[in-house]
VOFI-968539 format. One record per residue (C-alpha): residue in three letters; z, x, y. Coordinates in pm, 1 decimal, decimal comma, padded with zeros to 6 digits. Layout:
N
ala|Z|X|Y
...
END
This chain:
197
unk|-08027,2|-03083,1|-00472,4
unk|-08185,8|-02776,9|-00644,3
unk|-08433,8|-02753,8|-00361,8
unk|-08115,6|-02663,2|-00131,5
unk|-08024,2|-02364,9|-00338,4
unk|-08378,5|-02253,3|-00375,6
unk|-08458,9|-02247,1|00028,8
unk|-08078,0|-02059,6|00034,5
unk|-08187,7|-01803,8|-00179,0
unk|-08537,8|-01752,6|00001,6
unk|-08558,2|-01428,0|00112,9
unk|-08653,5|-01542,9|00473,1
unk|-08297,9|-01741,0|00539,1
unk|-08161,7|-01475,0|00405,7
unk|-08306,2|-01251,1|00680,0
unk|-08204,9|-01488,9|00920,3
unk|-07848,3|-01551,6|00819,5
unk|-07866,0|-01156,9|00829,1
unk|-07961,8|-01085,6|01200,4
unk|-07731,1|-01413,1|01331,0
unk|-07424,2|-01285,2|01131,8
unk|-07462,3|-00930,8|01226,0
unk|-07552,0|-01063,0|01599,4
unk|-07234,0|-01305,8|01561,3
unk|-06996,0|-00986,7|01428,7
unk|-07064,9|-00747,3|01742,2
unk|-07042,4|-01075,2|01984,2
unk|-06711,0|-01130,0|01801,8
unk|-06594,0|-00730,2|01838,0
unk|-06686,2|-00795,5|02195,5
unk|-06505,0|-01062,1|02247,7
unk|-06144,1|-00938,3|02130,6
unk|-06255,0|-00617,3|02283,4
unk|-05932,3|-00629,1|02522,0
unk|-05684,4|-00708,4|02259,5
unk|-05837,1|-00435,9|02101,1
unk|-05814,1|-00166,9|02353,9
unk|-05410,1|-00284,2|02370,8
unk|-05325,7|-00262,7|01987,4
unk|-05173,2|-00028,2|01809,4
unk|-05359,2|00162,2|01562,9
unk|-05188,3|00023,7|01252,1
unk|-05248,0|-00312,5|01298,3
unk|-05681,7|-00259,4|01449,7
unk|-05818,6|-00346,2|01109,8
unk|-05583,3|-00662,5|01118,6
unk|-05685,0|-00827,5|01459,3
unk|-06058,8|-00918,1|01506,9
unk|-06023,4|-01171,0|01205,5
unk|-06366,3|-01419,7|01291,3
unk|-06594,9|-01063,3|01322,2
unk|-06435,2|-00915,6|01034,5
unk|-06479,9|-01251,9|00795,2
unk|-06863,6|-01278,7|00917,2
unk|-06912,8|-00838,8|00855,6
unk|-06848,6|-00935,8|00517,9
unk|-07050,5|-01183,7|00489,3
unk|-07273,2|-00957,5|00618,4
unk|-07243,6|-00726,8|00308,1
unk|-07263,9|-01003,8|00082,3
unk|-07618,8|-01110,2|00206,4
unk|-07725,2|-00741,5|00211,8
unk|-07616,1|-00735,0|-00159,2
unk|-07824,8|-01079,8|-00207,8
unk|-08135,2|-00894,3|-00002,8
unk|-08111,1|-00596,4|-00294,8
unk|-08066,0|-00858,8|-00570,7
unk|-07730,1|-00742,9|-00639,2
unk|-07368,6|-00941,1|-00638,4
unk|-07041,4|-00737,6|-00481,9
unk|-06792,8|-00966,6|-00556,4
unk|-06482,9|-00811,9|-00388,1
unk|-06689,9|-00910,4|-00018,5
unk|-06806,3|-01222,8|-00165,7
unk|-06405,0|-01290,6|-00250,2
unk|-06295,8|-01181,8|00119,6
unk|-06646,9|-01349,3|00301,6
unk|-06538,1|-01719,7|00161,0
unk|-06241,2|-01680,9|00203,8
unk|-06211,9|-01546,9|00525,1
unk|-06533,0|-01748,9|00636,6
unk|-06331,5|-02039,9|00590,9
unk|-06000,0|-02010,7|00679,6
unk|-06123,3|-01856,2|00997,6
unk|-06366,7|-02097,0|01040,4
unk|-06169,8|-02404,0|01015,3
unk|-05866,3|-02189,7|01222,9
unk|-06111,4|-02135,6|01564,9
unk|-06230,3|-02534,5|01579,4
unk|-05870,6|-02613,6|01524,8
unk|-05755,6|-02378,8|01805,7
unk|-06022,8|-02486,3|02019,7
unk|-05974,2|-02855,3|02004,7
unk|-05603,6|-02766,7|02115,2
unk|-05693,8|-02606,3|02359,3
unk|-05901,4|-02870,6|02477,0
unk|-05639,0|-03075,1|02380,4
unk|-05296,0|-02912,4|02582,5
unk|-05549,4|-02860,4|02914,8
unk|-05827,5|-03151,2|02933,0
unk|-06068,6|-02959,8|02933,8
unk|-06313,6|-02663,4|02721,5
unk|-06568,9|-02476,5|02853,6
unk|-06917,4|-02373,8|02705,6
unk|-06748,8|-02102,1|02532,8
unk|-06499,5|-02272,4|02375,6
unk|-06782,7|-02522,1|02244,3
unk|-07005,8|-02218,5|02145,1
unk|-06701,1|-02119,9|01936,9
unk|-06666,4|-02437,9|01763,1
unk|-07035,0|-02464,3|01669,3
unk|-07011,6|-02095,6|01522,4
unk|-06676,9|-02109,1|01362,1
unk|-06808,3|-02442,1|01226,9
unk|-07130,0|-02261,3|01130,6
unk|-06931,4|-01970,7|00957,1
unk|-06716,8|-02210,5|00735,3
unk|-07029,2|-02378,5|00600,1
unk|-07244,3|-02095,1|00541,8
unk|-06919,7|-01953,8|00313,0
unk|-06899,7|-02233,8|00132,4
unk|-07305,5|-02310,5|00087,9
unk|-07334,9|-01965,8|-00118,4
unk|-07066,7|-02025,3|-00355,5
unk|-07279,1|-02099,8|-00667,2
unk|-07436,5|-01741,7|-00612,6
unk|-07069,5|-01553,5|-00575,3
unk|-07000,7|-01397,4|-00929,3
unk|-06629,3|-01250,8|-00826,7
unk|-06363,4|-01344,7|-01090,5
unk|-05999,1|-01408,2|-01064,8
unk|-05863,0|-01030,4|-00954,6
unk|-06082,1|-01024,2|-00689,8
unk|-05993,2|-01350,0|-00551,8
unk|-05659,0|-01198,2|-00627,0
unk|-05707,8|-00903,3|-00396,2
unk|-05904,3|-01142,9|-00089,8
unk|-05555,5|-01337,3|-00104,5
unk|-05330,4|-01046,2|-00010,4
unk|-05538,2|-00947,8|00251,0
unk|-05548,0|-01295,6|00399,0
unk|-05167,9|-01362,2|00376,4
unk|-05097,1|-01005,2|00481,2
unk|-05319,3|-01067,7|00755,7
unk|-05126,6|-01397,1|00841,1
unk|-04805,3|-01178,6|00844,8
unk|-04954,8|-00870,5|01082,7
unk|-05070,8|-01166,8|01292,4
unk|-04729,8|-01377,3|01355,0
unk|-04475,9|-01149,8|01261,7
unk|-04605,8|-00844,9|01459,8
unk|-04748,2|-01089,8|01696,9
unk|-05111,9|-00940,9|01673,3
unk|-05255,6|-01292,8|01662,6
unk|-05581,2|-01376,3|01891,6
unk|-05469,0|-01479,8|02216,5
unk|-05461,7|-01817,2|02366,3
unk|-05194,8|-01817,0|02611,5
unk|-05211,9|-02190,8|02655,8
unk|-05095,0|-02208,0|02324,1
unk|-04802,3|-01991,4|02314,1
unk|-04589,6|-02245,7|02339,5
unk|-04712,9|-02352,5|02024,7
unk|-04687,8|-02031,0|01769,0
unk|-04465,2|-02145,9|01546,2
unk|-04621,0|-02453,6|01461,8
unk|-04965,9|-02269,6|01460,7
unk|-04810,4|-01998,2|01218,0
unk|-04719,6|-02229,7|00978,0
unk|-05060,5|-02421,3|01011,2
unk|-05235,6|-02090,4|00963,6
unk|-05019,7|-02035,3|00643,4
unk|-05136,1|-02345,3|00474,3
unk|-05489,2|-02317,1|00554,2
unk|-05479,7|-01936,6|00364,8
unk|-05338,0|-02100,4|00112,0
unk|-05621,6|-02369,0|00120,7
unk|-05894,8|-02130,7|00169,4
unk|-05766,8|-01934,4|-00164,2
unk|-05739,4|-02268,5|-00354,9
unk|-06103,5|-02403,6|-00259,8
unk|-06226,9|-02030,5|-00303,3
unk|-06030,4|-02059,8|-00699,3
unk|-06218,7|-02426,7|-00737,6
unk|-06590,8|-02309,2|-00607,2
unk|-06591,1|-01962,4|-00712,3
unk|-06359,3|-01898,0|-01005,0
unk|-06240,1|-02190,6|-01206,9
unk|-06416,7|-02277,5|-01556,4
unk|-06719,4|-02454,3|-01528,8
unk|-06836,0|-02427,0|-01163,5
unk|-07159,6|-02434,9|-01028,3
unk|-07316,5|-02121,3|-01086,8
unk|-07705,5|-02040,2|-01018,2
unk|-07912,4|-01745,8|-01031,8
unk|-08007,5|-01579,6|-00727,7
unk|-08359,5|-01503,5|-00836,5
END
């Protein structure tokens, strides 16, 4: 098992995590590039939630790179990592679901989203955040949750929109989950905690 966390640590993974996350983020700015365009200013920073959970995570393997810990990012990265992770399969196996059928896209996306989730979760022994910045990663995720299906700024599916209600509420939970397993792996008393270096 320590072998795992050894080869995570490796300066070469890191690299590569690096370049795919950073490649990953600007695919994902891409892709909700016409959502974008059509938002309001007030709610930009709220929309692109997949690129925004893997920029942080982005920040948190920079920090790793400079043999540092910023554990405010590594609070929002698993979280949001996560939660958005898990969301994206979900919504794409609806999808597939409601129409028969999913194209290579929608199978790209669950790989990634998939990908994104574990890679969260994988660095948790090297997180150092403690309880108010877990604190602060939970507003932003449940604020986000309320810019997104209050104010309707949620990504788009339009197959689904018959469905918004029940995917609100699922969406709700699974915050709520991602702040819980975030609490368990990254905060709580005794956890798994291993030196970067």
């Amino acid at each position: 098992m320590k072998w795992i966390f050894s080869l995570l640590a490796h300066r070469t993974i890191l690299w590569v995590l690096l370049v795919a996350n950073i490649a990953g983020t600007i695919y994902g700015y891409v892709w909700y590039g016409q959502q974008l365009a059509e938002t309001p200013a007030k709610f930009l920073l709220f929309v692109p939630d997949s690129p925004t959970a893997s920029l942080f995570f982005v920040f948190v393997l920079l920090a790793f790179l400079l043999n540092r810990n910023w554990p405010l990012l590594e609070a929002l990265a698993v979280v949001t990592l996560f939660k958005y992770g898990i969301w994206a399969v979900v919504m794409n196996l609806l999808v597939w679901k409601v129409t028969g059928t999913l194209d290579w896209v929608g199978w790209m996306l669950i790989l990634s989203h998939s990908a994104m989730a574990i890679e969260g979760l994988l660095y948790t022994p090297f997180y150092r955040m403690k309880g108010w910045h877990l604190a602060l990663a939970a507003v932003w995720t449940l604020h986000n949750d309320v810019i997104d299906y209050v104010f309707r700024m949620m990504p788009r599916y339009s197959m689904l929109d018959q469905y918004v209600p029940q995917i609100g509420y699922f969406t709700f939970w699974l915050s709520i989950a991602s702040i819980t397993v975030a609490y368990v792996l990254c905060v709580k008393e005794n956890r798994l905690q291993i030196p970067l270096k």
